[in-house]
N, CA, C and O atoms as a GROMACS GRO file, in nm:
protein
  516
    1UNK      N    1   0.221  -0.193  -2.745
    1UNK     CA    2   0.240  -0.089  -2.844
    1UNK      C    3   0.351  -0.134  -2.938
    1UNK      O    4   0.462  -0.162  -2.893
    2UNK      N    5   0.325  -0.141  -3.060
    2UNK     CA    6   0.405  -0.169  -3.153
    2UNK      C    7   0.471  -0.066  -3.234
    2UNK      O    8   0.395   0.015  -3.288
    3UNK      N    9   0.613  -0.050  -3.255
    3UNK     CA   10   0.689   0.082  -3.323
    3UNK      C   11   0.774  -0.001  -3.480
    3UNK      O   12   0.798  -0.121  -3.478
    4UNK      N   13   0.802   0.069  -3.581
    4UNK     CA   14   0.864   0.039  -3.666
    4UNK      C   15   0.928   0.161  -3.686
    4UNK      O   16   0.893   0.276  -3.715
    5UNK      N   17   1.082   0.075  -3.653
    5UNK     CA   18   1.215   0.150  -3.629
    5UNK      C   19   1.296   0.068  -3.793
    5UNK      O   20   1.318  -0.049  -3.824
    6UNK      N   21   1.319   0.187  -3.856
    6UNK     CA   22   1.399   0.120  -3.984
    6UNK      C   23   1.341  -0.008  -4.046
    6UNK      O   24   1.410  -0.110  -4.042
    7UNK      N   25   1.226  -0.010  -4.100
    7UNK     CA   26   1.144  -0.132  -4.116
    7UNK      C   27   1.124  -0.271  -4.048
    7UNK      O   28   1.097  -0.381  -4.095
    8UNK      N   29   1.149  -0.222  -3.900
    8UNK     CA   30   1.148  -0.326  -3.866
    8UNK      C   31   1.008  -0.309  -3.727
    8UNK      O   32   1.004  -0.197  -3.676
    9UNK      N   33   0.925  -0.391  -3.686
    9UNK     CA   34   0.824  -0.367  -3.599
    9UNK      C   35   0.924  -0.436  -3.457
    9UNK      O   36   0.997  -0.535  -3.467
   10UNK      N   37   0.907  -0.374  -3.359
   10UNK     CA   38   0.959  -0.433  -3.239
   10UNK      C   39   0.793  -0.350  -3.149
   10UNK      O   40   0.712  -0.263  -3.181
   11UNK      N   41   0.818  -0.451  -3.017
   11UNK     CA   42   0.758  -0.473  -2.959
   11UNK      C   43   0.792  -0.338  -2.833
   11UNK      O   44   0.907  -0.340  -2.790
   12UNK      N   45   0.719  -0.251  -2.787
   12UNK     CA   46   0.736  -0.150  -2.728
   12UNK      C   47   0.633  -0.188  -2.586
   12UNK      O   48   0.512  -0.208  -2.589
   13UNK      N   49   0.711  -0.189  -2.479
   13UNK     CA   50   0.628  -0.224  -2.347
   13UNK      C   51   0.618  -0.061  -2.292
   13UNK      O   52   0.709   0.022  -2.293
   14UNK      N   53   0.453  -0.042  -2.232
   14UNK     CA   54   0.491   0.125  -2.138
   14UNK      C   55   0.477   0.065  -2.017
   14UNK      O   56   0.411  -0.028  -1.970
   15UNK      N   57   0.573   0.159  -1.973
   15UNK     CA   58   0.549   0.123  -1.814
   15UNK      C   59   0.495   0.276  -1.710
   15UNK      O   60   0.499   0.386  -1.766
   16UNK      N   61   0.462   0.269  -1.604
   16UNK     CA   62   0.452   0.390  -1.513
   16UNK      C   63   0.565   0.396  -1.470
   16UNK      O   64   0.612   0.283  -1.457
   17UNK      N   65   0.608   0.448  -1.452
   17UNK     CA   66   0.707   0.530  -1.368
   17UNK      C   67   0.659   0.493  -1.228
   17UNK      O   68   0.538   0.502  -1.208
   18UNK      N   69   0.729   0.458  -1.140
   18UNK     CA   70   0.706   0.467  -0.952
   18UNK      C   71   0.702   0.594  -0.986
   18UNK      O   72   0.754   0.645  -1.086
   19UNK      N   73   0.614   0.670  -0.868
   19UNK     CA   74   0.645   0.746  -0.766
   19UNK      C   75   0.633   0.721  -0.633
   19UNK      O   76   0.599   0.618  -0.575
   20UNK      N   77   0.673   0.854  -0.582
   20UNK     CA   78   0.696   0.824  -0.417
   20UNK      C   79   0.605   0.962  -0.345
   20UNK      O   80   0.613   1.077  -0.388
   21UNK      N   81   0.520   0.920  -0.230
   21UNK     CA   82   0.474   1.018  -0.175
   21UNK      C   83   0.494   0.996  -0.001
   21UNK      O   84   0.453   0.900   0.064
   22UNK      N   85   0.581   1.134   0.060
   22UNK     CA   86   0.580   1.063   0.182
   22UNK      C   87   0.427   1.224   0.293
   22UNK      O   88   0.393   1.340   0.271
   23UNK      N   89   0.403   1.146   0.370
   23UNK     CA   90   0.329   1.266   0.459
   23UNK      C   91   0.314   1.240   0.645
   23UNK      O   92   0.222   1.169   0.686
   24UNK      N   93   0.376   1.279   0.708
   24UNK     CA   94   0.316   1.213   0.890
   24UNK      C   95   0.182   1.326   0.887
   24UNK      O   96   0.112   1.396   0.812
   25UNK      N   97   0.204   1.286   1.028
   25UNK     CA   98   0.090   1.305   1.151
   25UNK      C   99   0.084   1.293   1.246
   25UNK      O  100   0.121   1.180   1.280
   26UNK      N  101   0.043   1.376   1.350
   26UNK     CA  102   0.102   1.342   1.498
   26UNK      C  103  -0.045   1.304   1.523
   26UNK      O  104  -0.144   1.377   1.520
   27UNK      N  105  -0.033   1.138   1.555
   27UNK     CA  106  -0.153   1.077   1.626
   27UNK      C  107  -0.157   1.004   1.758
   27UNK      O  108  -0.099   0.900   1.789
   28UNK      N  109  -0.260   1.099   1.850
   28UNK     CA  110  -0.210   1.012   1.982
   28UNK      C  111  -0.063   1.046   2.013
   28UNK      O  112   0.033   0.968   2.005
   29UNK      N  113  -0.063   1.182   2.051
   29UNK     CA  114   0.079   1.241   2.078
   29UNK      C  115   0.229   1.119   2.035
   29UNK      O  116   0.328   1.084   2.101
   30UNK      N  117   0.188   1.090   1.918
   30UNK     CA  118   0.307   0.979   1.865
   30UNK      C  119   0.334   1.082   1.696
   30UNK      O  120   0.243   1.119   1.622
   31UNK      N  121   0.413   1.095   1.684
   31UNK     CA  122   0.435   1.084   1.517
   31UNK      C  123   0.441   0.988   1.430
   31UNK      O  124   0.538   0.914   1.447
   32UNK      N  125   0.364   0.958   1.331
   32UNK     CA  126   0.337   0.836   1.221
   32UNK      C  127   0.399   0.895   1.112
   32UNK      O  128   0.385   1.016   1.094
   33UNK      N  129   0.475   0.819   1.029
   33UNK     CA  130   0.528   0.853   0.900
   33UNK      C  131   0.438   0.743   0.792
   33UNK      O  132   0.422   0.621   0.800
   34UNK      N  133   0.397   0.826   0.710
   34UNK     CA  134   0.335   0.736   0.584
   34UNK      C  135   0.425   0.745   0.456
   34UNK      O  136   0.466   0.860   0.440
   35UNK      N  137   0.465   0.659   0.363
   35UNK     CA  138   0.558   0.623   0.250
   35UNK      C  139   0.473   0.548   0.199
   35UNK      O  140   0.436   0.441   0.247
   36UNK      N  141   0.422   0.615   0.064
   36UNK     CA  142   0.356   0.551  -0.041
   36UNK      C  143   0.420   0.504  -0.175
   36UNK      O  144   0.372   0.594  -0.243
   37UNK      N  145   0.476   0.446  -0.243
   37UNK     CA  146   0.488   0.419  -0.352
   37UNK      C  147   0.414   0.351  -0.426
   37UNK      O  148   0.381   0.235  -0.401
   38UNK      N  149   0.380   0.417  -0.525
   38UNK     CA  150   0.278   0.428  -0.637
   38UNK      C  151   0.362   0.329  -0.777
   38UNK      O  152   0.454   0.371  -0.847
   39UNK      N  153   0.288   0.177  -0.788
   39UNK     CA  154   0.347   0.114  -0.868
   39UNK      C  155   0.259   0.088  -0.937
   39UNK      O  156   0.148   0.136  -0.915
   40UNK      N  157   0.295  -0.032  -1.087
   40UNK     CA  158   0.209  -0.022  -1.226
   40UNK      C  159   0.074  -0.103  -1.149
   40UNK      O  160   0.116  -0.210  -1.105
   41UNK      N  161  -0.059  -0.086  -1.122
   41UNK     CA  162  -0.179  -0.158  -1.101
   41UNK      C  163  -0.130  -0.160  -0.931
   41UNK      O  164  -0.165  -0.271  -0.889
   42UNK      N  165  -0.085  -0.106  -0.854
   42UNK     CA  166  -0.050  -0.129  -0.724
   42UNK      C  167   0.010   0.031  -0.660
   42UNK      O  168   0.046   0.139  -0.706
   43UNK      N  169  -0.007  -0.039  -0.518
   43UNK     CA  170   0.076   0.071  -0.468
   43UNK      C  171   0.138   0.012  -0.321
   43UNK      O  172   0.054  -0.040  -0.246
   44UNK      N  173   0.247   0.014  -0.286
   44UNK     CA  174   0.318  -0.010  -0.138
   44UNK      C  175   0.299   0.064  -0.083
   44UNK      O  176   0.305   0.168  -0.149
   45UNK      N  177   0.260   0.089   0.081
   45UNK     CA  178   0.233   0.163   0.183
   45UNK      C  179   0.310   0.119   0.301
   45UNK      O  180   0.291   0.011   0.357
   46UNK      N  181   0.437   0.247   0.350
   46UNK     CA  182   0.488   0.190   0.447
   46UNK      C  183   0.436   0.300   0.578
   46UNK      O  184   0.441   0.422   0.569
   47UNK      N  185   0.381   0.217   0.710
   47UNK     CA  186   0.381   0.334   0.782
   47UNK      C  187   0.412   0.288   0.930
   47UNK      O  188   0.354   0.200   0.995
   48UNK      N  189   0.525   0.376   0.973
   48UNK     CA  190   0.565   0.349   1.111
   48UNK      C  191   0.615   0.466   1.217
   48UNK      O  192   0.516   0.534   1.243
   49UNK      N  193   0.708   0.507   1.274
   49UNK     CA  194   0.745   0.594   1.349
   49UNK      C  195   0.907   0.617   1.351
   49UNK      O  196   0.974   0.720   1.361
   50UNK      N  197   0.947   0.458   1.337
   50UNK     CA  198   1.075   0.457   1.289
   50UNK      C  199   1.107   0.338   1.207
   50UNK      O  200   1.049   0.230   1.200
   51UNK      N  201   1.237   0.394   1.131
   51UNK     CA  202   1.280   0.342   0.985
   51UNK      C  203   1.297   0.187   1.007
   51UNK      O  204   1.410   0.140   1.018
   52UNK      N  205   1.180   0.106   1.016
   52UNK     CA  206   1.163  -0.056   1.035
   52UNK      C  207   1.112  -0.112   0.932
   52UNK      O  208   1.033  -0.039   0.871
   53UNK      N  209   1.130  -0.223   0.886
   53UNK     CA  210   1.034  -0.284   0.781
   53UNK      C  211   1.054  -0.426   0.832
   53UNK      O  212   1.137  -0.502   0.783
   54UNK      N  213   0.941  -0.472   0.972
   54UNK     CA  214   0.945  -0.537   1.016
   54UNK      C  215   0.818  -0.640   0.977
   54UNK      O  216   0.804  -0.756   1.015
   55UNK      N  217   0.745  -0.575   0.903
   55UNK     CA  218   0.658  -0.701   0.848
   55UNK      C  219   0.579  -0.645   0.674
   55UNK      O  220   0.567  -0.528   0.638
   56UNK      N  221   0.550  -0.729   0.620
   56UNK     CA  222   0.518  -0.728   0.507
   56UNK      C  223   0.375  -0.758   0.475
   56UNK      O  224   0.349  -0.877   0.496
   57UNK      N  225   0.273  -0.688   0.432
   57UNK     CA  226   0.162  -0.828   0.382
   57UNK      C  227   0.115  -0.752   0.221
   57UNK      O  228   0.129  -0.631   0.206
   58UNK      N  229   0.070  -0.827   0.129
   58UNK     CA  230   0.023  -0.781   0.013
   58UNK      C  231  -0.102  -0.896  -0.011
   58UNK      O  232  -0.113  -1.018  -0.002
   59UNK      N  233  -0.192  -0.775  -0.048
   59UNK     CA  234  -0.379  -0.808  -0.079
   59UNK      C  235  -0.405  -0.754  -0.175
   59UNK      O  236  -0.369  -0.637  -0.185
   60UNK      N  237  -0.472  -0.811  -0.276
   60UNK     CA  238  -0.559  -0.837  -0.389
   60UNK      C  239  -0.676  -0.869  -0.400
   60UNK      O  240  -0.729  -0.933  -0.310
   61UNK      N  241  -0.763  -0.822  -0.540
   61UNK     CA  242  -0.904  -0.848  -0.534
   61UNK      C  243  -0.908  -0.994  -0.599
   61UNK      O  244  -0.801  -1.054  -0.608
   62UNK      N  245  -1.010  -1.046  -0.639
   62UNK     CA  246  -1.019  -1.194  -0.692
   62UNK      C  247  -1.192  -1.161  -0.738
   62UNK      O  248  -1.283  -1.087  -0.700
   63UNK      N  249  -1.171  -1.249  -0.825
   63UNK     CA  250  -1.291  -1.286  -0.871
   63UNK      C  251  -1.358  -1.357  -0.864
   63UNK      O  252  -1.462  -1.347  -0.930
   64UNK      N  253  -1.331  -1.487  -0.766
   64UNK     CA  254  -1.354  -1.531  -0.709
   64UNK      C  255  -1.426  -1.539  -0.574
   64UNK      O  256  -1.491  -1.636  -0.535
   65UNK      N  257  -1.406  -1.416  -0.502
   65UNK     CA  258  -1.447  -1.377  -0.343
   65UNK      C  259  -1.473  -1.241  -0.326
   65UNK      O  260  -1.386  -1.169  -0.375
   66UNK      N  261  -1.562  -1.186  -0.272
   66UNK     CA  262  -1.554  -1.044  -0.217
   66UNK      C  263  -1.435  -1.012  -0.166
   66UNK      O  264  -1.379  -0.903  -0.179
   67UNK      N  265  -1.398  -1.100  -0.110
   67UNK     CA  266  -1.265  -1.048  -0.024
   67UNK      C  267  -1.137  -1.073  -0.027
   67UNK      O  268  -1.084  -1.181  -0.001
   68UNK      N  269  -1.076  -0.956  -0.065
   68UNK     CA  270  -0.934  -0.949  -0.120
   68UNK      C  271  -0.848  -1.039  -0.094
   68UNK      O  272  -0.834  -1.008   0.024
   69UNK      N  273  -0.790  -1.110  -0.106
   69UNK     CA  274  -0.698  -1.241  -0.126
   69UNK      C  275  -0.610  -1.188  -0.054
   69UNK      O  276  -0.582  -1.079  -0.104
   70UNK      N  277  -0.540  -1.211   0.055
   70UNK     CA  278  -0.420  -1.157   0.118
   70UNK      C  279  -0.316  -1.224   0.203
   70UNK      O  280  -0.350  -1.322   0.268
   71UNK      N  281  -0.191  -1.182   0.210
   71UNK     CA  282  -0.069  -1.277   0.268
   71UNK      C  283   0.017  -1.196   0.330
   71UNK      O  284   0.011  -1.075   0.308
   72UNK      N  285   0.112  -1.249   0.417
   72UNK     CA  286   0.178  -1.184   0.517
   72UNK      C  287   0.320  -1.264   0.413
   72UNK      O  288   0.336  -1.386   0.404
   73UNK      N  289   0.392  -1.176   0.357
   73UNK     CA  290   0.555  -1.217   0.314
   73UNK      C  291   0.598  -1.200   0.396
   73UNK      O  292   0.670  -1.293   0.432
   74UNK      N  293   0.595  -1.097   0.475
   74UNK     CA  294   0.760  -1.175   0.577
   74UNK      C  295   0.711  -1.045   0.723
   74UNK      O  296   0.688  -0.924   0.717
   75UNK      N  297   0.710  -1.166   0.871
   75UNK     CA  298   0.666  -1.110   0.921
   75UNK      C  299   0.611  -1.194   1.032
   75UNK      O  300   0.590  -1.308   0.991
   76UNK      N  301   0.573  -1.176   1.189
   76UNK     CA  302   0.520  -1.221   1.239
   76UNK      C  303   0.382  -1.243   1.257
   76UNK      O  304   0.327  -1.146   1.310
   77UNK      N  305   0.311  -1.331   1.233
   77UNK     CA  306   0.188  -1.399   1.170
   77UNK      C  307   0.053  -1.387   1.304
   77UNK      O  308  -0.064  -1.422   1.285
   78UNK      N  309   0.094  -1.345   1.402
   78UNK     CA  310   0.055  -1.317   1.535
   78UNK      C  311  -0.008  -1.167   1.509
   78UNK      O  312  -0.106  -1.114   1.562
   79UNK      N  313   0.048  -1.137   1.448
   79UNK     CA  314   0.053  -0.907   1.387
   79UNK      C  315  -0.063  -0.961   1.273
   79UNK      O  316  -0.031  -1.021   1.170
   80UNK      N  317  -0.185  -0.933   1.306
   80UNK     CA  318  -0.260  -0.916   1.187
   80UNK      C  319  -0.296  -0.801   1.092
   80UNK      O  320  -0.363  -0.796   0.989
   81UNK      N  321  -0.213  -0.695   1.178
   81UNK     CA  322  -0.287  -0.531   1.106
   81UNK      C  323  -0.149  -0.532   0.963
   81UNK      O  324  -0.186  -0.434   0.897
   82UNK      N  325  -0.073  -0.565   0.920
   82UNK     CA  326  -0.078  -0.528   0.857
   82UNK      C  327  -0.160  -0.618   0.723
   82UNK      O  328  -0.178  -0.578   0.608
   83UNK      N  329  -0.192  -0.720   0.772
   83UNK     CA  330  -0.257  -0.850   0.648
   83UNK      C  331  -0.404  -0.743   0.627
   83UNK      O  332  -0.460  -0.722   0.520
   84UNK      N  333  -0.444  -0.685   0.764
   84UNK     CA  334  -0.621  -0.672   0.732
   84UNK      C  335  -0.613  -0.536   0.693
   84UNK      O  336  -0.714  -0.504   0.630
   85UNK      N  337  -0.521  -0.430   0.706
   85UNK     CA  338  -0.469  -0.321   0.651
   85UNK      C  339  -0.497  -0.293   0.518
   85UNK      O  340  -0.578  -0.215   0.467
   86UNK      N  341  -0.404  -0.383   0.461
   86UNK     CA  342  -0.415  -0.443   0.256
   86UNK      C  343  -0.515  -0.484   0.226
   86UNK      O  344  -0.548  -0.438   0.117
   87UNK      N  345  -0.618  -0.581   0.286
   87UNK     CA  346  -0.696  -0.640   0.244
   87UNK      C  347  -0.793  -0.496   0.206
   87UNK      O  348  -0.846  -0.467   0.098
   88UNK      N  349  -0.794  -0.403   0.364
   88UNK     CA  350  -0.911  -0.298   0.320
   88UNK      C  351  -0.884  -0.226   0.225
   88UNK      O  352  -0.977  -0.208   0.147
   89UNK      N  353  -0.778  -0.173   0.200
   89UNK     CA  354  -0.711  -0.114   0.140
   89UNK      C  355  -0.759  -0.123  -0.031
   89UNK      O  356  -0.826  -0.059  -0.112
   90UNK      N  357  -0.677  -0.247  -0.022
   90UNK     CA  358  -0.736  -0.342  -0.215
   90UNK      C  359  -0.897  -0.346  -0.212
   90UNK      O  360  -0.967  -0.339  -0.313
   91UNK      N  361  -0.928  -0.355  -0.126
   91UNK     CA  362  -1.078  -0.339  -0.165
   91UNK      C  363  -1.155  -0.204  -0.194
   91UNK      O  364  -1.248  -0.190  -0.274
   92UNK      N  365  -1.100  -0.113  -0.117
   92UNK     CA  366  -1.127   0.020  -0.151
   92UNK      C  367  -1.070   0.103  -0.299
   92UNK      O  368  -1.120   0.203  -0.351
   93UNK      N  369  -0.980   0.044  -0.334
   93UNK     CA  370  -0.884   0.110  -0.418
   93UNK      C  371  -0.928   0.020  -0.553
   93UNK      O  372  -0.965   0.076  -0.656
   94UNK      N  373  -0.918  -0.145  -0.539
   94UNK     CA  374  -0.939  -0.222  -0.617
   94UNK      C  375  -0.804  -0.254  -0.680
   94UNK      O  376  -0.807  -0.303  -0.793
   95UNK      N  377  -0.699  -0.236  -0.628
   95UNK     CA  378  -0.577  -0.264  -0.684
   95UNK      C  379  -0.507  -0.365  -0.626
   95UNK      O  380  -0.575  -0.447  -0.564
   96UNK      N  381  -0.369  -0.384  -0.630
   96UNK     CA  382  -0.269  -0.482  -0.583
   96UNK      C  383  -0.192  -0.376  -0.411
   96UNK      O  384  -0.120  -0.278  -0.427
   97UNK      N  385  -0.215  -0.408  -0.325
   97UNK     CA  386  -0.147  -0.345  -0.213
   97UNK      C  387  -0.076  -0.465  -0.145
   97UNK      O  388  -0.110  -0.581  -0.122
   98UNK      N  389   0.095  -0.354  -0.109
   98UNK     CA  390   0.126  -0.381  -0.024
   98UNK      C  391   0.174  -0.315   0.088
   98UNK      O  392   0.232  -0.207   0.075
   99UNK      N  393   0.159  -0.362   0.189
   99UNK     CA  394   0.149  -0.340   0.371
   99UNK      C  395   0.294  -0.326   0.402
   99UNK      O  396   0.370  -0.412   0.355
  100UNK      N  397   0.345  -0.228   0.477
  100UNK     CA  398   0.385  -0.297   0.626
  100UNK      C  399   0.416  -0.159   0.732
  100UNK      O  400   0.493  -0.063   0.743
  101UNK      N  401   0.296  -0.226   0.801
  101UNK     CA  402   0.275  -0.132   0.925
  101UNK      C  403   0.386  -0.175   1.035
  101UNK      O  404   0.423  -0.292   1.040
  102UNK      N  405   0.427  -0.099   1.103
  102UNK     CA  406   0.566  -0.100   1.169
  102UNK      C  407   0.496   0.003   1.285
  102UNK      O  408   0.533   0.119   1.302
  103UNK      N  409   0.402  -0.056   1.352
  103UNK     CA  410   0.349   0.053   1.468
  103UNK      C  411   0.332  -0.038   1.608
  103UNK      O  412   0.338  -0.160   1.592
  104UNK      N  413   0.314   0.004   1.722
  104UNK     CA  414   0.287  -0.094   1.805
  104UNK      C  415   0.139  -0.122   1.823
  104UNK      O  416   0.072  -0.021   1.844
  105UNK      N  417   0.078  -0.233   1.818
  105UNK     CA  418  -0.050  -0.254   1.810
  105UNK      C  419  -0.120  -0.231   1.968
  105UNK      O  420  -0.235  -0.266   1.994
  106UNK      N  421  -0.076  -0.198   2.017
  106UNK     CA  422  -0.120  -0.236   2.176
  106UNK      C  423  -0.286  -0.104   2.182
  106UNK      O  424  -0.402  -0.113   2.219
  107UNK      N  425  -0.240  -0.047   2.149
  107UNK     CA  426  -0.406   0.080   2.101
  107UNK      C  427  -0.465   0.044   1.959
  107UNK      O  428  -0.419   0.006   1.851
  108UNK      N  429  -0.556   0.066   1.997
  108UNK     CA  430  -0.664   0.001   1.880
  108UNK      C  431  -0.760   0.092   1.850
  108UNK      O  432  -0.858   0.077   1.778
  109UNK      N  433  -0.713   0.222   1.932
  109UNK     CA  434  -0.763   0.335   1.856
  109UNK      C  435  -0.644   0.422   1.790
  109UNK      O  436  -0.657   0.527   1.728
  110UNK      N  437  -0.556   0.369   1.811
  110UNK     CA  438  -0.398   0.396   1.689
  110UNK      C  439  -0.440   0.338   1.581
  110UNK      O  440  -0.461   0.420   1.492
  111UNK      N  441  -0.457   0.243   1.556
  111UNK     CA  442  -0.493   0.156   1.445
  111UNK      C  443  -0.615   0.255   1.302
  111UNK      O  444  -0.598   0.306   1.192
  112UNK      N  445  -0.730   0.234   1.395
  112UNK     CA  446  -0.845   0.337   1.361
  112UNK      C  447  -0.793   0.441   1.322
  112UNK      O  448  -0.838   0.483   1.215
  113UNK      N  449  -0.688   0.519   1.384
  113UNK     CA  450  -0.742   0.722   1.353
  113UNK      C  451  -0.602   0.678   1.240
  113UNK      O  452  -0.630   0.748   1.143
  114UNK      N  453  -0.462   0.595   1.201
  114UNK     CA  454  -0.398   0.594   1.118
  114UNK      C  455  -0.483   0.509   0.987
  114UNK      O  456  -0.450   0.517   0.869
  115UNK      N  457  -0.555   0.458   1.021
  115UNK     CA  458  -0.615   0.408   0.870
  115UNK      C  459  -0.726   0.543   0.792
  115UNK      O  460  -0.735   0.582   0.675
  116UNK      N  461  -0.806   0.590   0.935
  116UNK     CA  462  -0.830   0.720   0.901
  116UNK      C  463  -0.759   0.750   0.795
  116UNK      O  464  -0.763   0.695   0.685
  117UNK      N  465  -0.664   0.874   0.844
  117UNK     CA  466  -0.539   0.926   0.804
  117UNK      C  467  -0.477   0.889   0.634
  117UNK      O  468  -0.444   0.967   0.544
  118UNK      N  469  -0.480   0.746   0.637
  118UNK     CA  470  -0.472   0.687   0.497
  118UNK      C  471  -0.597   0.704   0.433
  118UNK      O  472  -0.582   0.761   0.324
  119UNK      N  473  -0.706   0.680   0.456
  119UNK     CA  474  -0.802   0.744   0.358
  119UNK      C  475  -0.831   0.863   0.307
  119UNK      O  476  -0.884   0.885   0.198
  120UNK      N  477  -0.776   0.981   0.431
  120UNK     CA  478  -0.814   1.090   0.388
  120UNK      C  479  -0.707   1.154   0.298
  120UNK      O  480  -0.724   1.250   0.223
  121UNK      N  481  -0.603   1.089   0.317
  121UNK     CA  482  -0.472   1.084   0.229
  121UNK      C  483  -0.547   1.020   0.054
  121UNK      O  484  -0.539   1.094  -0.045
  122UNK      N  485  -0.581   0.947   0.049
  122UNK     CA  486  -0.628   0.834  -0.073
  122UNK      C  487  -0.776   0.949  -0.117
  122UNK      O  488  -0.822   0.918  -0.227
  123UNK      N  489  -0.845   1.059  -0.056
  123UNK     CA  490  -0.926   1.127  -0.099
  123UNK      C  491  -0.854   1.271  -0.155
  123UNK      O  492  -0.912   1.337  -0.241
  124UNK      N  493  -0.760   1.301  -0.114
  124UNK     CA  494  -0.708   1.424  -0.111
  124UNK      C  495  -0.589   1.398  -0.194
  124UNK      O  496  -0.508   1.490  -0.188
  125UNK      N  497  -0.559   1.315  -0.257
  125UNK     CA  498  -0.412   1.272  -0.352
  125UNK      C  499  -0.441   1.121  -0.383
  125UNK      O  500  -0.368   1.028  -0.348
  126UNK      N  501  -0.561   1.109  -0.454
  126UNK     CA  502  -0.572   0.974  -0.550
  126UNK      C  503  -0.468   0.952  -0.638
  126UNK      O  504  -0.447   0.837  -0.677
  127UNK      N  505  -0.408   1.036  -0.673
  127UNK     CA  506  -0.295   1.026  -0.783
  127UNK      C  507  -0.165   0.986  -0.745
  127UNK      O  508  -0.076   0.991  -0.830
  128UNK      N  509  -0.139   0.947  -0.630
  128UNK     CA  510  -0.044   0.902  -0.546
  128UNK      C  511  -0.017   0.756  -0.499
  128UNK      O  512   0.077   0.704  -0.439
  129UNK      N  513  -0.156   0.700  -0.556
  129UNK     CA  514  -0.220   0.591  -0.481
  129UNK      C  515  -0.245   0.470  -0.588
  129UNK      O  516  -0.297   0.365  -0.551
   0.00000   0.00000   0.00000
């Protein structure tokens, strides 16, 4: 967007604004906290039980592949939920996501009913997302 301020044209960038959306859930008699921040073409998703940010991953679409391009920044590489998390995620959404699930993986129907949870979140407040 271009403005002319006192005859002069300068170069005007818009940006979004972050926001922030937080919501739990008691799943599997555990409480889950979800932290969304809503960035320009992206959004970060943090979700754990307690205040950890013990692993990272961010996934993208490509044009190249059906399947979202994705990486673990920082994090133990052994933990795949939060890499395959983003990947579903960016594919559903079609945006830039990033991960980091901070849950214990040992149930794998924890996994399931919190990704649930994020979709029905992503149907009920797209505007967050």
């Amino acid at each position: 967007v271009d403005a002319v301020v006192n005859g002069h044209t300068s170069l005007m960038i818009a940006f979004d604004a972050i926001s922030v959306h937080n919501f739990s859930e008691k799943i599997l008699e555990q409480v889950v906290h979800f932290h969304v921040m809503k960035l320009s073409g992206g959004f970060f998703l943090w979700v754990g039980s307690t205040p950890v940010l013990s692993n990272l991953a961010v996934s993208m679409s490509s044009k190249y592949d059906s399947v979202p391009l994705s990486t673990l920044v920082i994090g133990d590489p052994s933990n795949t939920a939060p890499n395959s998390l983003a990947q579903r995620l960016a594919k559903k959404t079609k945006k830039q996501v990033f991960v980091s699930y901070s849950l214990p993986v040992t149930d794998s129907n924890l996994g399931l009913l919190v990704e649930n949870r994020i979709k029905k979140e992503l149907e009920l407040h797209p505007e967050h997302f």
